[in-house]
C-alpha positions in Angstrom: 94.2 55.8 142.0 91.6 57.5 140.0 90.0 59.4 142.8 93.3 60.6 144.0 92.7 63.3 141.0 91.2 62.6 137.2 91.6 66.4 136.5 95.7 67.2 138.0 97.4 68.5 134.8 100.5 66.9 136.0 100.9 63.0 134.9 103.6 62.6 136.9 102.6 64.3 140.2 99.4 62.3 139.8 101.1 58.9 139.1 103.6 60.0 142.7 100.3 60.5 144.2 98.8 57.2 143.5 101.7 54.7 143.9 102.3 56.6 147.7 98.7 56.1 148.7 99.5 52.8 147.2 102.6 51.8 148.8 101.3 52.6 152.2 98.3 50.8 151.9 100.4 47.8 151.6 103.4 49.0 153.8 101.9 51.3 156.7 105.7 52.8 157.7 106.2 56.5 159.5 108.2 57.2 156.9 106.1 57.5 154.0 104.2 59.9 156.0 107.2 61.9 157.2 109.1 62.7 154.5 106.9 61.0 151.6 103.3 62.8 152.1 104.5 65.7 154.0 106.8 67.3 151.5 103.9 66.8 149.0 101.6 68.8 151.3 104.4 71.6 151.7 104.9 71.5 148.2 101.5 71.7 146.5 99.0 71.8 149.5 98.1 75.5 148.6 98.3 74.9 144.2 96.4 71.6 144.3 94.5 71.4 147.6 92.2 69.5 145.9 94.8 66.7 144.8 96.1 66.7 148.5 92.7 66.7 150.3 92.2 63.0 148.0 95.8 61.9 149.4 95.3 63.2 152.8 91.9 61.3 153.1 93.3 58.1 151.7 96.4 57.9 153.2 94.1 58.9 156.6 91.6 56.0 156.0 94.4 53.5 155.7 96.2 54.6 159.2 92.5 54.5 160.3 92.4 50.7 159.9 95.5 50.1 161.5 94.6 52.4 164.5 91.5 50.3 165.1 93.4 47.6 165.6 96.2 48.4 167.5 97.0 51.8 168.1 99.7 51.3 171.0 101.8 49.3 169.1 102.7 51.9 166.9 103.6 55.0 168.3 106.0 55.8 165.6 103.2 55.9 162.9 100.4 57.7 165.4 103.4 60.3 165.9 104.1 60.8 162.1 100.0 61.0 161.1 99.7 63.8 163.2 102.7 65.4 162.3 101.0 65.1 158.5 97.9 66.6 159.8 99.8 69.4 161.4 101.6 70.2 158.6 98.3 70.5 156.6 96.5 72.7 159.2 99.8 75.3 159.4 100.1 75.1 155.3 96.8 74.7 153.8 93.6 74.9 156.3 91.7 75.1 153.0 92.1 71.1 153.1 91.8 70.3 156.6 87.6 72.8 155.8 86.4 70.3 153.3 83.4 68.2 155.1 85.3 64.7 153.7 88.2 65.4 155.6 86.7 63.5 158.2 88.1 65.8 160.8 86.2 63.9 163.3 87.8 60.9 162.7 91.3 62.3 163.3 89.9 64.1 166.3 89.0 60.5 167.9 92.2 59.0 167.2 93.9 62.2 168.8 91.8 61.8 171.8 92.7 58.1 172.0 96.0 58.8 171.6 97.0 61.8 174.3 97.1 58.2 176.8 99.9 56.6 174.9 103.2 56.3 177.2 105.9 57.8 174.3 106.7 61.4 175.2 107.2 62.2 171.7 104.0 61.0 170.1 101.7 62.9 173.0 103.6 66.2 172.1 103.0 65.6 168.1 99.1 64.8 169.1 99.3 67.4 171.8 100.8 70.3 169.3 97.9 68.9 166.3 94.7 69.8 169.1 96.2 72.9 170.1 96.5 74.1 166.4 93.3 72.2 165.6 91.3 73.5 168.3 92.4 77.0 167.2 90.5 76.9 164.5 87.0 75.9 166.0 85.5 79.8 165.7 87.2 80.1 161.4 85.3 76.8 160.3 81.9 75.0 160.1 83.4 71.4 159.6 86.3 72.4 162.3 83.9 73.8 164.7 81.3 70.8 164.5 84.0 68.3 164.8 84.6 69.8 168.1 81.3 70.6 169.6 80.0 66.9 168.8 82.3 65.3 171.1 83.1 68.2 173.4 81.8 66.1 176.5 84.8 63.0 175.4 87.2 65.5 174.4 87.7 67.0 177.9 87.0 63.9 180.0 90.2 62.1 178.3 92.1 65.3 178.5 91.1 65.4 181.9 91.4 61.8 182.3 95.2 62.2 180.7 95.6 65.0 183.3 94.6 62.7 186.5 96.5 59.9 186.2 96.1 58.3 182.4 99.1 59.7 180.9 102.4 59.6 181.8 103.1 62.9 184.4 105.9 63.9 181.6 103.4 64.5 179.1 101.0 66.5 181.4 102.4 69.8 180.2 101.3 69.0 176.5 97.9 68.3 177.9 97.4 71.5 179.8 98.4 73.0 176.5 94.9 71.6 175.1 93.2 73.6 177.6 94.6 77.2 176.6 92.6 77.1 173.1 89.6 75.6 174.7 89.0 78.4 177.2 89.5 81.0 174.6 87.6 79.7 172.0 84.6 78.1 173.7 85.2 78.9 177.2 81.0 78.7 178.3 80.9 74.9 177.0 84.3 74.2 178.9 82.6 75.7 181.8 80.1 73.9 182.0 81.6 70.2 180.7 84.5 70.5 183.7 81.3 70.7 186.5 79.2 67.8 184.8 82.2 65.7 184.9 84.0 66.9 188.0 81.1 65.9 190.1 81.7 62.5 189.4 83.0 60.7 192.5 86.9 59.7 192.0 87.0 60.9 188.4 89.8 61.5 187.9 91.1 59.9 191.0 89.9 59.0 194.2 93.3 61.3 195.8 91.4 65.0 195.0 88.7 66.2 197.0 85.1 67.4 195.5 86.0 71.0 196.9 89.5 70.5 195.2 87.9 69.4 192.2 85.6 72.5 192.2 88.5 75.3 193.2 90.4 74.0 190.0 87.4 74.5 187.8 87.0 78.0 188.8 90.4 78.5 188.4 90.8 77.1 185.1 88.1 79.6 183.4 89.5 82.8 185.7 93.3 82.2 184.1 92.2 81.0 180.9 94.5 83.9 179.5 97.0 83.4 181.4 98.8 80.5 179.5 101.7 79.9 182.5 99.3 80.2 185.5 97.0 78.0 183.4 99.8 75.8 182.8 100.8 75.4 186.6 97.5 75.3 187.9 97.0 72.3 185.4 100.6 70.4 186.7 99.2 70.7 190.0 95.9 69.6 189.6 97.8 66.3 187.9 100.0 66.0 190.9 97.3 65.9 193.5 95.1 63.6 191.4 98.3 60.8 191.5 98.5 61.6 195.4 100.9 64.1 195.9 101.4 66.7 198.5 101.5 69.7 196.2 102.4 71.8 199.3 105.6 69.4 199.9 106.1 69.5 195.8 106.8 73.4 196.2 
């Protein structure tokens, strides 16, 4: 409890503080995430960033435990964490910049997590990247989070894309790509044609040539969010054997 903050004025926040980081070390429930942590980082994430940067990063190292072991089994609580993360990103990127945010961590369980088969927990992850990812060219620590597993990031979004995650959660995917191409769109380029060559990755349903033309397309619409978007759908669609022709 002491390193959640020795200096906070406030006795009272600091003791609320300390018995939630406590309570959900012993109980990991969405709920104390949801409506406890969440209001706190609405609250004071702009007065005390500090104070919520030390709850944020214990509360985040706990869920990180539980992740390791079984992430699948509880989409509930993957949905909530990033729903917290969001929430801190949107209210106070100030705490989201520090380098023991551990960014990087969160980014790995996000990448593990666009696979998972609940609709609602890919959009939350989904809607995290997309504002995450937005921020790549305003920080250091955002920005090196990023670029140090670029390479994994696109293969499992790529991966999600083919035939990984359920085709109802494709759309949130494609939404990934739109902040990718605009704010590193040479690296993207050049990551979608190292791992495009690969023979049936993502599936063994889409053609080398196919795989190329949807490359090329990707980078010449990455402005346009809806063409984008489509081209993306389709893509998914031929990868788990349709005839996108027949689809139209």
């Amino acid at each position: 409890s002491s390193g959640i903050n020795a200096e906070y004025g406030d006795p009272h926040l600091d003791a609320l503080l300390s018995m939630l980081c406590e309570c959900y070390e012993h109980h990991q429930h969405a709920c104390l995430l949801e409506s406890g942590a969440q209001g706190l980082v609405n609250i004071y994430g702009q007065k005390r960033p500090e104070v919520i940067a030390a709850m944020m990063q214990r509360l985040s190292n706990t869920t990180f435990g539980l992740f390791t072991r079984s992430m699948s089994d509880h989409p509930d609580l993957v949905q909530a964490f990033f729903s917290l993360h969001l929430t801190a990103l949107r209210c106070s990127p100030e705490i989201v910049y520090r380098p023991e945010s551990n960014c990087r961590a969160v980014l790995r369980a996000a990448m593990a997590a666009i696979t998972m088969q609940e609709y609602h927990t890919v959009k939350e992850v989904s809607r995290w990247m997309v504002q995450f990812i937005s921020h790549y060219t305003l920080n250091e620590v955002v920005a090196d989070a990023i670029s140090s597993q670029f390479k994994l990031l696109v293969v499992e979004l790529v991966r999600g894309i083919g035939t990984a995650a359920p085709s109802s959660t494709v759309e949130f995917l494609g939404d990934v790509f739109v902040p990718l191409c605009r704010s590193c769109p040479d690296l993207l380029r050049e990551t979608l044609n190292s791992i495009l060559s690969e023979a049936d990755f993502p599936s063994k349903h889409i053609s080398r040539e196919e795989k190329d033309r949807f490359a090329v397309s990707v980078m010449r619409y990455s402005h346009q969010k809806r063409k984008l978007k489509t081209l993306i759908k389709e893509f998914s669609l031929v990868c788990r054997g349709y005839n996108v022709q027949a689809v139209r």
